[in-house]
C-alpha positions in Angstrom: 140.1 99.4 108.5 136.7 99.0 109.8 136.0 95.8 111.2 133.6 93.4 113.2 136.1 91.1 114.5 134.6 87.0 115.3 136.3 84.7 117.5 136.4 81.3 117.3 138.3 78.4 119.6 138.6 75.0 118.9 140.5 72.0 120.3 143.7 71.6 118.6 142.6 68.3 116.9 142.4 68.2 113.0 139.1 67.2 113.0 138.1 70.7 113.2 139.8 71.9 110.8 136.3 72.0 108.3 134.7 74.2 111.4 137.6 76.5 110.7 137.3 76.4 107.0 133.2 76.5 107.3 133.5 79.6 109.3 135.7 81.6 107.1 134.2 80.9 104.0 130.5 82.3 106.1 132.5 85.3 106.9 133.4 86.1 103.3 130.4 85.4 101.7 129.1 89.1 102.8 131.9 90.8 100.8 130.9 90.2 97.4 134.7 88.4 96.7 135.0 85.6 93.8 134.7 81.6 94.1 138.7 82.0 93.7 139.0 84.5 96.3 136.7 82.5 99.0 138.1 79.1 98.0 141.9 81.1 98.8 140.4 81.8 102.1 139.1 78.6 103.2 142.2 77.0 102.7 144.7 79.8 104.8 142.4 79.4 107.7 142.3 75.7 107.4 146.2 75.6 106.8 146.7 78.6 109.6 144.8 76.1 111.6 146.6 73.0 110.8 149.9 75.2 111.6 148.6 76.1 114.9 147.1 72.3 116.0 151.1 71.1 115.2 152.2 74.3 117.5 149.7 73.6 120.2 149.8 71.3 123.0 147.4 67.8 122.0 145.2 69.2 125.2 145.2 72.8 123.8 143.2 75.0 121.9 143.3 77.1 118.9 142.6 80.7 118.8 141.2 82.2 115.8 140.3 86.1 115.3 138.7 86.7 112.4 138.7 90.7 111.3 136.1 91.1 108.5 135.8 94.7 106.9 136.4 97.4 104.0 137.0 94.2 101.7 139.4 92.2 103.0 139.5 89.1 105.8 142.3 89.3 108.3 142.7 85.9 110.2 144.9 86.3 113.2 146.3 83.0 114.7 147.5 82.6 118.3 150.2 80.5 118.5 151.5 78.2 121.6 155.0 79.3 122.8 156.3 75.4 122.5 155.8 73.3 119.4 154.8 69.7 119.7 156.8 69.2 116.4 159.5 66.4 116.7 158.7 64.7 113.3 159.6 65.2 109.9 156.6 64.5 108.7 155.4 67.6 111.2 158.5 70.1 109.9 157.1 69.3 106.3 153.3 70.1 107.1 154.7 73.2 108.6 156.8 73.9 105.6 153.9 73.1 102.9 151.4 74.8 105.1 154.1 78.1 105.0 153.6 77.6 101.3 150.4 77.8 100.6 149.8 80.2 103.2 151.9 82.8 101.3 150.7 81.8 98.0 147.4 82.2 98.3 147.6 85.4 101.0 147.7 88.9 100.2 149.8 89.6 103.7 151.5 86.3 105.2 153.3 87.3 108.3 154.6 85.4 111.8 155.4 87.6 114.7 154.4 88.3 118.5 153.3 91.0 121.0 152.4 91.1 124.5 150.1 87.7 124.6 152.7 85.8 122.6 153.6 84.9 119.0 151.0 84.4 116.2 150.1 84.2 112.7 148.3 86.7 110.5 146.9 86.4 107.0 144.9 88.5 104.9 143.2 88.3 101.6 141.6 91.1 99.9 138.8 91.4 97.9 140.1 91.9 94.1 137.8 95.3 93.0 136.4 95.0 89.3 138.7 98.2 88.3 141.5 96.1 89.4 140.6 93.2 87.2 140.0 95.4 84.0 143.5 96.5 84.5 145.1 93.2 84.0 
C-alpha cells in the first residue's frame, strides 16, 4: 500500500478525543468512502483513543499514525507498557471499546514490536463493484 502517513499526539485526556475523531474523518474525506464508512472511522479512532487514554499514564500522551492510501485508512495506536486500569468501570470501557473496534473495523488487531505494543485498525473503502455484488 501506498501511503502518506500523518501523526498526531495528544494528551491522554478524553477531552481530545473529538481532535482525534475530527482528524480521521479530514483524512477520509479525500477517498471518496460513504457517510457509513467515515462515520465507522471516526468512531475506531475515537474508541482506539479512548483505549489508549485508559492504557496511558494521566501525564502521558497518545500516539496516533494515521496511514491513508489505495482506499483504505490504517490507524496505528501506541500503547503504554502499564495500564492505569484498576476499575471496573475502566475493564468495561476497554471491553466495549474492543467491541466496537472490531465491529466496525475491517482489520482489528493488538500486538507489539520493537517500540512496544499497540493497536491497529483499518477500514476500507467499500468499491461500487463490491456493492452491486451484494
Amino acid at each position: 500500500m501506498t501511503a502518506d502517513t500523518v501523526t498526531l499526539t495528544v494528551p491522554s485526556r478524553g477531552e481530545f478525543a473529538k481532535t482525534v475523531r475530527m482528524t480521521a474523518s479530514a483524512l477520509v474525506s479525500r477517498m471518496g468512502m460513504t457517510f457509513d464508512e467515515v462515520d465507522d472511522v471516526r468512531i475506531a479512532a475515537e474508541e482506539a483513543f479512548v483505549y489508549a487514554c485508559d492504557h496511558a499514564p494521566e501525564s502521558g500522551e497518545v500516539r496516533l499514525d494515521f496511514a491513508v492510501g489505495d482506499g483504505e485508512l490504517e490507524i496505528r495506536v501506541r500503547l503504554s507498557a502499564g495500564s492505569r486500569i484498576t476499575d471496573e468501570d475502566a475493564e468495561r470501557r476497554a471491553a466495549y471499546a474492543t467491541f466496537l473496534l472490531q465491529s466496525v473495523c475491517d482489520t482489528f488487531e493488538m500486538s507489539s514490536d520493537e517500540t512496544g505494543p499497540y493497536l491497529r485498525v483499518v477500514k476500507r473503502a467499500v468499491l461500487e463493484s463490491e456493492d452491486a455484488e451484494v
